[in-house]
N, C-alpha and C positions, 0 to 999 in steps of 0.2 A: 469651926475649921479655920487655920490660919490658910492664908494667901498661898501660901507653897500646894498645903492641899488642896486647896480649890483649884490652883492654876493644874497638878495631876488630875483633877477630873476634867478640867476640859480639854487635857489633851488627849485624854481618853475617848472626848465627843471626839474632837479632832481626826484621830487614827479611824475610828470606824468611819470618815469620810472618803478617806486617801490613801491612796498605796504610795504615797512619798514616806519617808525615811527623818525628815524633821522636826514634826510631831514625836515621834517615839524618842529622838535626841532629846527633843525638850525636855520630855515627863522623866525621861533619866536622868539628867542634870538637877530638876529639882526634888526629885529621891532621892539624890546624890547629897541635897543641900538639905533635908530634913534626915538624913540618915540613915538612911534604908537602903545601906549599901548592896545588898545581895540583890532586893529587887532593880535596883538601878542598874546592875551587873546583867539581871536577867533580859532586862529592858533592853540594853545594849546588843547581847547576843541574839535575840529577835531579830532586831534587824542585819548587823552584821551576817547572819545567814545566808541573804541576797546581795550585802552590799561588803564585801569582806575588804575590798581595797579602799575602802571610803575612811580617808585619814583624818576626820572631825570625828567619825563614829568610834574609831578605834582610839583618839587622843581623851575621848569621853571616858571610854571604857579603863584604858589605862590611869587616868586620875582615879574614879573609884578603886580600882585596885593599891594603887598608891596611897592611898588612905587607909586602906587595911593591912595596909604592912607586905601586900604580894608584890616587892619590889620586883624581882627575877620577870615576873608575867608582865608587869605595869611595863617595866623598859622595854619587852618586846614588842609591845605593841607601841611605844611611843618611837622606838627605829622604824615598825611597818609605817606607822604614818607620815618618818621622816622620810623614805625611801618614795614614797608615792609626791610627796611635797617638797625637796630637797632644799626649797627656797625659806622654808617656815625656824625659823629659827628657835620658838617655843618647843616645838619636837625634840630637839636634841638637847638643849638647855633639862628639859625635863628629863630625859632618857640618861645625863650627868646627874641631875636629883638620886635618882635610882642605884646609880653604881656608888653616888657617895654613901647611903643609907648601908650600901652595902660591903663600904670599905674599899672600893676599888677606886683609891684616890687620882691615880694617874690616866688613867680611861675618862675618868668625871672630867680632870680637866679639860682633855683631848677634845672631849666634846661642849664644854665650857667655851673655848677656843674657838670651835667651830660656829658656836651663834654669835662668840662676837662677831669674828670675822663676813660672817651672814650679815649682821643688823649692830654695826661698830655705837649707834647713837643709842640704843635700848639699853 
């Protein structure tokens, strides 16, 4: 087993300890990083059930989709976690990712724009 997998099985010991929410982000992000987009997706939506406004969970979720090409889904959830976060400046920068993938060049910038404006030094 490489490291990715081993670090998914022990977020697995992890989860069956706690009902926090940052375990199951972790083991998603690195199914996300070994490729297992669906179960990273699935992992996501587990918890998002109880935590649906929680805009690290949902900017997770949205990058997996963004790597399979579900731009339209991916950006929705990356405005839900900018609308909860409005100060986060990666939210919208991504959610511009999204609409450029998708042709909608003048929205991409609009929100380009905005995380300059947000975070002028990044």
């Amino acid at each position: 087993l490489n490291e990715l997998e081993l670090a998914t099985q022990s977020f697995d010991r992890a989860i069956e300890l706690t009902t926090k929410w940052e375990p199951v982000a972790a083991k998603a992000e690195a199914l996300a990083k070994l490729g297992d987009y669906d179960a990273a997706i699935e992992a996501f939506d587990d918890v998002l059930d109880n935590q649906s406004d929680c805009p690290t969970l949902n900017f997770g979720k949205a990058n997996c989709l963004y790597d399979v090409g579900e731009f339209v889904d991916a950006m929705e959830l990356y405005e839900k976690a900018f609308l909860v976060d409005p100060e986060n400046d990666t939210y919208i920068a991504s959610k511009g990712n999204c609409l450029v993938q998708m042709g909608m060049l003048n929205p991409a910038l609009n929100c380009f724009q905005k995380a300059i404006d947000l975070n002028p030094n990044d």
